[in-house]
N, C-alpha and C positions, 0 to 999 in steps of 0.2 A: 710631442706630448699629446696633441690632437689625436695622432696616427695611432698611441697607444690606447687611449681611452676608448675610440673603438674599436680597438682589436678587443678589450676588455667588455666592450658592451656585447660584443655578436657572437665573443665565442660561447656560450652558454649555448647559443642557442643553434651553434654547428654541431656542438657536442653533444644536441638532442636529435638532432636531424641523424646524427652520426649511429647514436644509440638505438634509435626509430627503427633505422634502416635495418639494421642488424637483428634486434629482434622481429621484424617482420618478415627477412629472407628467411629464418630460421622456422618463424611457424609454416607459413605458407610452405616454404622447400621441405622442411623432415616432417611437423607435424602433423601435416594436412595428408600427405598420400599414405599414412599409416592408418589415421580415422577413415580415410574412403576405401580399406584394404586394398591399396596397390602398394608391391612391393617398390622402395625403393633402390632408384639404378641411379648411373650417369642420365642417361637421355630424361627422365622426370626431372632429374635437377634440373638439367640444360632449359628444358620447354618450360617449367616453373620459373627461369629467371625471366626467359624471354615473354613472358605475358606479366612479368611482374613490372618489367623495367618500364613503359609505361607510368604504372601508377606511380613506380617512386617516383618518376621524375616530379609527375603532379603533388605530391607530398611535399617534396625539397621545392619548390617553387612557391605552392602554400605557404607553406613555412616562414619563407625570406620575405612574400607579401607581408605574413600577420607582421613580422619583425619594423618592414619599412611601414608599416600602415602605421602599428602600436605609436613609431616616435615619432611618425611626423603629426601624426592628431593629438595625438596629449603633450608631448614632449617639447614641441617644437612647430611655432606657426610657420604657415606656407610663407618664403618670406618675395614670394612672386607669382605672375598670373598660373605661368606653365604650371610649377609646382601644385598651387590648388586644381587645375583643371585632371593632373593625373592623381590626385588624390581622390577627385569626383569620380573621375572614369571608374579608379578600382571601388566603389563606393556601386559606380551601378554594374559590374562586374560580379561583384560577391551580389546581390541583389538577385541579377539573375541565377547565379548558378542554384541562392536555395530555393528562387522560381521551379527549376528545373527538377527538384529534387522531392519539391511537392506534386509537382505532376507527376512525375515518375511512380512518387506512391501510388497516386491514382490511377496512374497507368498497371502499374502493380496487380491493383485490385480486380480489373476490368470495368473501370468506370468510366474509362473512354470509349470503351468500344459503344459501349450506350452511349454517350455521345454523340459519338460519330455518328450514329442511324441518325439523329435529329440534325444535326448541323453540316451535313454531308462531309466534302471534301476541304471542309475548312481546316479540321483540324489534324489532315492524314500528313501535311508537309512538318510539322512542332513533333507530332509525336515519332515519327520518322527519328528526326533529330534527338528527340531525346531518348530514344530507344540505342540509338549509337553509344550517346552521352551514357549511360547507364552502363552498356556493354563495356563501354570502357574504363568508368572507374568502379561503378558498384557493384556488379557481378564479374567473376571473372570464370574461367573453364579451368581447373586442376587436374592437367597433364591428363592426356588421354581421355579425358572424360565428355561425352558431348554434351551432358544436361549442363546449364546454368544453375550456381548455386549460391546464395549471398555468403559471402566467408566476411573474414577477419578484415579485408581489404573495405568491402562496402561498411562494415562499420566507423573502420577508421576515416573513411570518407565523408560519412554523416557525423563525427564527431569534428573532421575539419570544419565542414560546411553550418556549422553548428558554431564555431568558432567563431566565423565570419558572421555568422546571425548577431552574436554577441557586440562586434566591433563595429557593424554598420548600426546596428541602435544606437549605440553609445555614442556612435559618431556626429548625429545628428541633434546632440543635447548642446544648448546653448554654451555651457559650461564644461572645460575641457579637461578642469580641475581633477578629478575622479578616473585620471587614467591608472595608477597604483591601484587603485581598489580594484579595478574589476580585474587587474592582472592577479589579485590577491584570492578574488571568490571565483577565479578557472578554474582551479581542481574541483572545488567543490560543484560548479555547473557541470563538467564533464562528468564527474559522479551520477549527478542525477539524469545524464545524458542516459548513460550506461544503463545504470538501475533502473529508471523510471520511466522516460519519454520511450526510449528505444522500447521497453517492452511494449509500453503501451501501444507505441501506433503499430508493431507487431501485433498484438492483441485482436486490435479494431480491423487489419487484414484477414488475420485469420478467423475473425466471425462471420465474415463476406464469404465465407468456403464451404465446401463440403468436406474438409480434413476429415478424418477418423485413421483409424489403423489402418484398414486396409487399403485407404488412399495412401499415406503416411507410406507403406511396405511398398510399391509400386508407382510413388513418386508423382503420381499424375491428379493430385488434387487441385477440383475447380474453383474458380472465383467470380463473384460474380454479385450484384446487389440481389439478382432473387434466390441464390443461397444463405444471403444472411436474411431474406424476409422471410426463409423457409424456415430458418435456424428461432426465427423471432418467432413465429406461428406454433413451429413446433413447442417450445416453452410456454407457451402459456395456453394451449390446448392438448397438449401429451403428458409425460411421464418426466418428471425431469430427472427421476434415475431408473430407478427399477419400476416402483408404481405410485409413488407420491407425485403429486399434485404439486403445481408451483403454486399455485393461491393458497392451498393448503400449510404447504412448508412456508410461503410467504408472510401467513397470520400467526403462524409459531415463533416464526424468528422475530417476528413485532413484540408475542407474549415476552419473551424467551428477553428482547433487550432491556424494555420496559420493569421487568421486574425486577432483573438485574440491576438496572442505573438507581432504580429509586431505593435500595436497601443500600448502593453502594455510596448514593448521595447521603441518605438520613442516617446511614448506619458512620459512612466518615462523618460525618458533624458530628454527631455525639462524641464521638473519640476524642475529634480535635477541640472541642469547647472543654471535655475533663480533662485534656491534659492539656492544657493552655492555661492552667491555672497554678499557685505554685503548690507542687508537694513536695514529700520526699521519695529518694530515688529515679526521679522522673527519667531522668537516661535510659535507666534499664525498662520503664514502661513504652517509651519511643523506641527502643529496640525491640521489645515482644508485638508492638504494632507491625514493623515494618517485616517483622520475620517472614509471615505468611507471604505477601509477595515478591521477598527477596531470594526465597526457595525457587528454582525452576519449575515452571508450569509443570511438565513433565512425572519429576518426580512425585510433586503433590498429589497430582491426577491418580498415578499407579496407586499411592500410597491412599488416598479418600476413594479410590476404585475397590481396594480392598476391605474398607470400612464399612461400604453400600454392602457384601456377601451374606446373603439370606440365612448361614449356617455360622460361621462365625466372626463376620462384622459387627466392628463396636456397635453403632444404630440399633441393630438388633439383640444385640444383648443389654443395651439402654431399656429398651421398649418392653424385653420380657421381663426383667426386674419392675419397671414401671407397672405394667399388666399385673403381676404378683402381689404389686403389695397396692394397688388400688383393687383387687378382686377380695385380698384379706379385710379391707377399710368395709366393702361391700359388704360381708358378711358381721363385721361387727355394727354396724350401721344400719341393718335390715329393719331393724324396729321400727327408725326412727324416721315419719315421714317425708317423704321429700329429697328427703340427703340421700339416704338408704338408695332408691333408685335412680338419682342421679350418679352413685360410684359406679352400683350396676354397669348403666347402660356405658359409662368411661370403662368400664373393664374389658366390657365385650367390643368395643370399637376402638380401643388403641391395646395393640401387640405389635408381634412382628410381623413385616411387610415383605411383599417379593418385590423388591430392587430392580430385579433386571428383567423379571417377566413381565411385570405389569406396563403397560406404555405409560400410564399417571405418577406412578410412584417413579419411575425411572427416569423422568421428564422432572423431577421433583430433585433425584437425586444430582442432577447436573446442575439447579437451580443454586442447591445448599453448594456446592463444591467450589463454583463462578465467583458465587457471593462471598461466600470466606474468602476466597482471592483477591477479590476487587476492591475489599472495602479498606485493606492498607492502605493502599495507592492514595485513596480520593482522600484517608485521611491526614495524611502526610501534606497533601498540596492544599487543603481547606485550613491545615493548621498554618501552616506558613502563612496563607492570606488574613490568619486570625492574631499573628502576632503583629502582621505592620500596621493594624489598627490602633489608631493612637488612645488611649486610656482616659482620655480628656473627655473625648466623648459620653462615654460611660459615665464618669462624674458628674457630665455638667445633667444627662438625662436624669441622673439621679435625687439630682438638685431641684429639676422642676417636678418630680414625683413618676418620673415614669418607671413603670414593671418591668420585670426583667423579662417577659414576652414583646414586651413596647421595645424595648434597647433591642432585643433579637430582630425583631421585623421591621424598626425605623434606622436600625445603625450596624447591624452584623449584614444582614443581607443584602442591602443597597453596595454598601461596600469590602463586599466578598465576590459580587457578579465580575467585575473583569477578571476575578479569580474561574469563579465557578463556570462561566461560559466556555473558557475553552476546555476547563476539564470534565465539562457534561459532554461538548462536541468529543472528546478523547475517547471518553467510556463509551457514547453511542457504537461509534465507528468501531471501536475493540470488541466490544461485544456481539455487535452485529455481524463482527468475521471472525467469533472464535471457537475456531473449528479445531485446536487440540483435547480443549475438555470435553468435550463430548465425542471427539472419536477414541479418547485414552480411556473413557469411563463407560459408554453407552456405544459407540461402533454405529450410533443412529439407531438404534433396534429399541424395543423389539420391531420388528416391522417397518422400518424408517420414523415411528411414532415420534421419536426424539432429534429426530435431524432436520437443522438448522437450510438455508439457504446455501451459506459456503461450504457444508459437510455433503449438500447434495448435489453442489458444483463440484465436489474432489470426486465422489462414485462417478460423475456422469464423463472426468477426466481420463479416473485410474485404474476406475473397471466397466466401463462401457466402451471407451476410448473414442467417446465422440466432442472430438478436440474444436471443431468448428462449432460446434451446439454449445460448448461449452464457453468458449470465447464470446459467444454472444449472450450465454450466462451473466459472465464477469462482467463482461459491459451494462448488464442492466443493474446492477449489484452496485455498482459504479453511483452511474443515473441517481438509486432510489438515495445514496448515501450526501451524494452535494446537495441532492434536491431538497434533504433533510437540513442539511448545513446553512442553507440560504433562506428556509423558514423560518429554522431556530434561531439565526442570528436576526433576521427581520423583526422575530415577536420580543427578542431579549433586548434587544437594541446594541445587537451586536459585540463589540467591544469596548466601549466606551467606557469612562473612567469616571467614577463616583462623582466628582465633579461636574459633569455634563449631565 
């Protein structure tokens, strides 16, 4: 029965090992010499298994570690010395290897090589080593080819070694209790492996470079810390696409948040305080709220893009009816002190506008378009936080004589903020990188007038194609957004609960 229960415990985990393998021979062998245009033969299959066999082994070894590591630290104490001592060894085993694989990045980058000038021959024997170590699991050569290339292999390597980050923290917790959970939140970390960490320190390499296209076409882009202080200089002394100014576009995208959140903030409150009360039909008013943001960005953009249209956009056929019959008011009113030239002077100053030529009006029209969009959202999450407030409150304020501005500013908003805090940090951060409406509405023109910081990060991407300059963009884009997050949470007091 023993002998069955673990054949039942491991097979799972043969049958991943088994699955693994198979889909990895399969990219690396058919679809990898298809993406590097060689046809393939026999002899690329053959030289593809032969530099592959290698890493599977170190997969299928991985592997059967995480398995014996997993149950003998949560599942099962060491119930002898040997046993704890080979449970430590693989403890500083996985330790080093993600030693190894943060050097590596740094080796990556060229940040040994400056090193090494200052600390001479110390550190030519480590990188040595891990220069092998790298050759062997995280790059590999695809049949024929002499360059070095990161594939499929080195990510699943750093998602291994990622693993092992995971199981040696955990390890170390007093409490062993929590071994299910983290086997429960792995997909979800390897998710963010994928999505997020991996781009990122990809990211932070490639701002360290001179990439562009025609490093890019010819393979031989540098790296190096004074390419990214080249990359850092250039941004904030040059062009950061065609002729705008990064301080420039930097105090737009400030105007451009700022107006945004505060209409998205004040404009959801009102929504959610009227319908937080009872009427009738109120469903179908929480529906026409949430409509606006339930529609795709996309679609709304094209659809309020053609609203902005100087000839026949609703706005301007508002505006010319508006003008007509305040120019009529004018003329019947002329007699009359006062009035008389104030219709005037409103007739001759509001007509129709040019949308898309003027930089102001056009910069206005992304304003109106953001804003309709944004103010669902925040009223939707400021209503929820208005109904768990309890009602008690409210009576008892009302009982000691307080107004209904006192109840707003001593009892909705003290206990709305662990609501409103993270959905003010939400709206920041969205609107500070919302580069669909204004490039579906305004394209950044006329002139870049209307472009934001991340619309002039996509130009300096996808039509300049200076990919290092740009990576060192995103990075500071980065920066100014936690730097904002660690302020605002300092002066808000964070998140803390009504109570505190």
């Amino acid at each position: 029965m023993e002998n069955e229960n673990k054949v039942r415990r491991y097979l799972p985990s043969v049958l991943w090992i088994v699955v693994l393998i198979a889909v990895y021979f399969t990219l690396n062998s058919l679809i990898a010499p298809f993406t590097d245009g060689i046809t393939l033969n026999g002899k690329i299959v053959t030289e593809s298994t032969k530099q592959l066999g290698g890493f599977l082994f170190g997969i299928i070894g991985g592997l059967m570690l995480i398995e014996i590591y997993f149950y003998q630290i949560f599942f099962r104490k060491p119930k002898n010395d040997a046993t704890n001592i080979i449970i430590r060894a693989l403890q500083f085993i996985l330790a080093a290897l993600l030693l190894m694989v943060v050097i590596s990045f740094l080796e990556s980058t060229d940040l040994f090589r400056m090193g090494d000038n200052i600390v001479g021959n110390f550190l030519r024997s480590p990188v040595t080593l891990i220069g092998d170590f790298q050759r062997m699991l995280v790059y590999t050569k695809i049949a024929t080819k002499d360059s070095a290339q990161l594939t499929s292999s080195g990510i699943m390597v750093l998602a291994l070694l990622a693993i092992f980050a995971v199981i040696h923290i955990s390890s170390v917790s007093r409490n062993h209790n929590y071994g299910l959970a983290y086997l429960l939140i792995l997909p979800a970390f390897l998710g963010v492996l994928f999505l997020i960490i991996y781009p990122f320190l990809f990211e932070i390499k490639l701002a360290f470079s001179n990439a562009s296209l025609g490093t890019q076409a010819t393979k031989n882009a540098a790296y190096g810390l004074q390419y990214g202080w080249e990359n850092l200089k250039t941004l904030f002394t040059g062009s950061v696409a065609k002729d705008a100014k990064f301080l420039d576009v930097f105090w737009r995208t400030v105007i451009w948040t700022v107006i945004n959140v505060t209409f998205h903030v004040s404009g959801g409150m009102g929504l959610a305080i009227l319908l937080n009360r009872p009427m009738k039909v109120q469903g179908l008013y929480r529906t026409l709220l949430v409509f606006p943001w339930a529609i795709p960005t996309t679609i709304a953009a094209m659809a309020l893009r053609n609203e902005f249209d100087s000839r026949y956009g609703l706005f301007n056929i508002l505006l010319t009816d508006l003008n007509t019959w305040l120019t009529g008011i004018s003329h019947g009113t002329a007699n009359i002190v006062g009035i008389g030239n104030l219709f005037t002077w409103l007739a001759a100053h509001i007509g129709p506008v040019s949308w898309k030529q003027d930089p102001f009006w056009a910069f206005v029209s992304i304003l109106i378009s953001n804003i309709w969009l944004g103010i669902p959202f925040m009223a939707v999450i400021i209503l929820g936080g208005l109904q768990s407030i309890s009602q008690e409150y409210y009576e008892a304020a009302e009982i000691d004589g307080a107004s209904k501005f006192q109840q707003f500013r001593n009892i909705t908003i003290p206990l709305l903020r662990p609501v409103l805090t993270p959905a003010i940090i939400l709206g920041v951060v969205w609107t500070f990188n919302k580069f669909d409406v204004i490039y579906l509405i305004t394209q950044g023109g006329p002139q870049e007038k209307t472009d934001i910081l991340v619309s002039s990060m996509y130009k300096a991407a996808f039509q300049f194609y200076r990919y290092g300059f740009t990576a060192m963009f995103a990075l500071v884009i980065f920066i100014i957004l936690f730097l904002f997050t660690l302020i605002y949470l300092r002066i808000s007091g964070g998140l803390k609960s009504a109570a505190e």
